[in-house]
N, C-alpha and C positions, 0 to 999 in steps of 0.2 A: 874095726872102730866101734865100739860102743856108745850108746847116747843114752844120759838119765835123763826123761820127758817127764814131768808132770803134770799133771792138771790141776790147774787151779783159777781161785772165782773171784781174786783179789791180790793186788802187789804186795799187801802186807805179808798173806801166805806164803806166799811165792819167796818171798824174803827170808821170813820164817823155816825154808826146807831149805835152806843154802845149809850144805854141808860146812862143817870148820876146814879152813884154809881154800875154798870155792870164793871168787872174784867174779863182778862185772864191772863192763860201767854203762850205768845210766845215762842216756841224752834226755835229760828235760825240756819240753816242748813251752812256748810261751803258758800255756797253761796250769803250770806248771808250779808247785809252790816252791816257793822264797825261802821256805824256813827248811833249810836241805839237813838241818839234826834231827828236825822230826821226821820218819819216814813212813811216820805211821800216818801221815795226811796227803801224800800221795798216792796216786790210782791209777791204774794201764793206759788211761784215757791222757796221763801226763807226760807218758814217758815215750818218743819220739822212737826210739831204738834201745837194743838188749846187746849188749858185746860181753862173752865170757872171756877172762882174760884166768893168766896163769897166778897172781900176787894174792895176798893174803890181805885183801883190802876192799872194801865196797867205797871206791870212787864216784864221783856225781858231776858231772859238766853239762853247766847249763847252756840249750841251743841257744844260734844268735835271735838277735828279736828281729820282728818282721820288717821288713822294708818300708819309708812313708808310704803312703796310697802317693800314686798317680792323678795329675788332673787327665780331664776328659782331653781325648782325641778332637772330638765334635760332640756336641749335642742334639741330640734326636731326641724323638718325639717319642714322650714316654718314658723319655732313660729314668735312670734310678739311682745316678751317684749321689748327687744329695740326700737322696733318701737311703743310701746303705749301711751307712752307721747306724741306722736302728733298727737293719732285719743281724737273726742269728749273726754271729761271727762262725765262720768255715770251721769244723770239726775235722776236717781229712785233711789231706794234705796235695788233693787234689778237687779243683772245682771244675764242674759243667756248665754252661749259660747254654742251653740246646734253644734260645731264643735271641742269640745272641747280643743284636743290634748296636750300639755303644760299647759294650760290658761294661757298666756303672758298676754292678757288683765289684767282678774283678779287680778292676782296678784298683780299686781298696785295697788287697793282699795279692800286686802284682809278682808276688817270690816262689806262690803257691804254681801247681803243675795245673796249667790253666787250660779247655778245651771249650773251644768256643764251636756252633751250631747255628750257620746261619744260610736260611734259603732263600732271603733275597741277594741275586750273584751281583751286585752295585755294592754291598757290602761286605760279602764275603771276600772280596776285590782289592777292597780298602784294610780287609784284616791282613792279607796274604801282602799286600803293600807295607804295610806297617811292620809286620813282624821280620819281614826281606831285609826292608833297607837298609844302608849308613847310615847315620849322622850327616856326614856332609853330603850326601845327595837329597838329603832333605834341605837342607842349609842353600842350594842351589837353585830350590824353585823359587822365583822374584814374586813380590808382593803386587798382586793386581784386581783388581776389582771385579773381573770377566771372565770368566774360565776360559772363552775363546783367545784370554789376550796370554795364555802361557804357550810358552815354548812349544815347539812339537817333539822335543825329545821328553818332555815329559808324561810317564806311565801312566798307562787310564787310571790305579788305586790311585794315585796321586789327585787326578783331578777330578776324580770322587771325591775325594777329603776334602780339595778346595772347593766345591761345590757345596759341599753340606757345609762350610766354613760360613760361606756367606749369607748365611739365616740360621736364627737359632730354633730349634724344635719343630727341624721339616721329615718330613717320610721318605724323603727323594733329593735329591741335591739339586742346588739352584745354579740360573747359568750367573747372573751379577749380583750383588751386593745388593743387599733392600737398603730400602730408605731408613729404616728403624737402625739397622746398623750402622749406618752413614749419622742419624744423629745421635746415637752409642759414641759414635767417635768424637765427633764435638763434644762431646761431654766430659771425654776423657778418659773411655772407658780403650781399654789396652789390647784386649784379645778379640776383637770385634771382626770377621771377615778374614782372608789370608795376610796376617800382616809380620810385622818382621819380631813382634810380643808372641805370636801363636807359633810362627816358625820354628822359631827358636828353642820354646817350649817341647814343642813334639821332636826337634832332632835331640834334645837331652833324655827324652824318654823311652825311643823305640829300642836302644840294646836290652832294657829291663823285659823288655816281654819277647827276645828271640826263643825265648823256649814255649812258649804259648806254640797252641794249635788252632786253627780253624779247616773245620771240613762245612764244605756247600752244600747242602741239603735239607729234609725238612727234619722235626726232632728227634724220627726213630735210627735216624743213622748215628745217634750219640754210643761213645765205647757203652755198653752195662757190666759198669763196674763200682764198685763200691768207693763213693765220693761224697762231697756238699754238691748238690745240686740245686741251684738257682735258675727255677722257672718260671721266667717271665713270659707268657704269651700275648698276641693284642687282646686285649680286653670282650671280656664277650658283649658287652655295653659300648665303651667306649672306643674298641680295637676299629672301628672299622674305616680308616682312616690311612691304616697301612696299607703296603702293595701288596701282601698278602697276609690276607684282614679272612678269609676264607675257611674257616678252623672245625674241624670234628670237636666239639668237645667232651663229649661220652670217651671217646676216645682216649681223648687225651690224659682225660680224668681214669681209666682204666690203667697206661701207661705212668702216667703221675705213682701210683699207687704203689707199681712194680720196682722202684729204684730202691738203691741199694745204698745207705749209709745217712747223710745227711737230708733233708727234702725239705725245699723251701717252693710255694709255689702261688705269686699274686697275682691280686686280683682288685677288682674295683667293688663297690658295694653293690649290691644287687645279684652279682653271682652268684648262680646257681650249681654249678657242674661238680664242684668238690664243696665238702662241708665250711666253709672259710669262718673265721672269726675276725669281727674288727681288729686293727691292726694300728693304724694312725690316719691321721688327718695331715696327708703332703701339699704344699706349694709346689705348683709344676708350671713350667711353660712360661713363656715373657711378661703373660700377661699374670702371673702368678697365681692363678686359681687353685681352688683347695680341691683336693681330691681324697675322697675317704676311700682309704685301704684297706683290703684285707689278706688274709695271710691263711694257707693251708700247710702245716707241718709236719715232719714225720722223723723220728732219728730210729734208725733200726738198734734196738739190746743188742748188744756184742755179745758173741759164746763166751764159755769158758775159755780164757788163754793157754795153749799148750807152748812151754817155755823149757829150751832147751840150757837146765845148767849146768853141764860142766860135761866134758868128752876125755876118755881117754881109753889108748889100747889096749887090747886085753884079748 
């Protein structure tokens, strides 16, 4: 079996060396442009996969588009779903949270090969719950106000969730319902606490992330592999609030550095540990305070592509 490789530093090139009667076809990636007779405005960074085919045709099939974002499981202290539509959009095709907590990130582009990183076991507990279950054994646990008032067949992730259900932007899961969400609910407000609004919502959404991973430990046990990487740590200012609020940041900022592909890594103003730049000014938390952001980022240059077009025996 023979293979003609080449090297080259651009899709146009690459295009360009297609011998006469050589085929592939292209999967264009959401990124990907629209206008498929120009070929000269697509880039390697567009094209999802390469397939040499036998026909005397250069075919184009555009990938599907990405899945809606996911609402939140629960809200924690800190999350970032609100605020994820304005860091990067995921360049890989797999993302890392080695801080995991909620995954606000993720959940945005829940279709992505997702690797969740979390060393508090109260939530590594509830990811391993979540990405398990059925539908209808979620559907099963009754609406109560007390975590002590659930069933005993129901799984500790379970009553982690409904724990942190019952207050919004805790560290730790509550055992009843606050006052603040009790008059959330007089008000009218739907998802407030374990009720039959939030139930319902999380049994429609845990098949979407059975292919998600979570491993229980602290960041360094994440794969190193070339990914988007969203690192959120607790805050070197403001983290210390967490259960494990405890952080090397020389460290961390050492390991930050070494990843491989996309690298997103926030932080609150005042941080020192990686060179950060303002970023935005979030509303977080019930009480909605503003939080100036900032943002440390890194995308690695891709090599030259070596692209295999066309085999034959010989």
């Amino acid at each position: 079996m023979a293979r003609a490789v080449w090297t080259v530093g651009s899709l146009r090139d690459w295009l360009c060396m297609c011998p006469e009667g050589a085929a592939v076809v292209l999967e264009i990636g959401p990124r990907g442009s629209r206008d498929f007779a120009d070929l000269r405005s697509l880039t390697f960074a567009d094209v999802v996969s390469i397939h040499g085919y036998a026909t005397p045709a250069v075919v184009l099939h555009e990938a599907a588009e990405p899945v809606p974002p996911l609402a939140p499981f629960w809200r924690y202290y800190g999350g970032k779903y609100r605020a994820a539509p304005r860091y990067p959009k995921p360049l890989h095709p797999t993302i890392i949270e080695p801080f995991a907590g909620a995954a606000g990130y993720s959940l945005r582009y829940p279709e992505r090969n997702v690797v969740l990183v979390e060393k508090y076991p109260i939530i590594a507990e509830i990811w391993r719950y979540l990405i398990a279950v059925r539908p209808s054994e979620v559907l099963r646990i009754p609406e109560v106000e007390h975590v002590d008032e659930l069933p005993s067949w129901v799984p500790e992730g379970a009553r982690y969730l409904v724990g942190f259900c019952m207050n919004a932007a805790c560290t730790a899961p509550c055992r009843k319902l606050s006052v603040g969400a009790k008059r959330l609910r007089a008000m009218g407000r739907h998802f407030e606490g374990w009720c039959a609004a939030r139930r319902e919502r999380t049994a429609s959404q845990v098949d979407a992330i059975k292919h998600w991973q979570i491993l229980e430990g602290d960041y360094t046990i994440a794969p190193d592999i070339e990914a988007t990487w969203f690192i959120d740590p607790p805050y070197q200012v403001a983290g210390k609030y967490y259960i494990h609020a405890d952080v090397d940041y020389p460290a961390l900022a050492a390991w930050c550095r070494t990843r491989h592909g996309q690298t997103m890594v926030c932080e609150n103003a005042g941080a020192t540990w990686l060179p950060f730049q303002p970023f935005a000014s979030c509303k977080s938390g019930p009480a909605r305070r503003v939080s100036e952001e900032v943002l440390w980022t890194h995308v690695d240059h891709p090599a030259p592509q070596q692209v295999v077009l066309w085999e034959s025996t010989g």
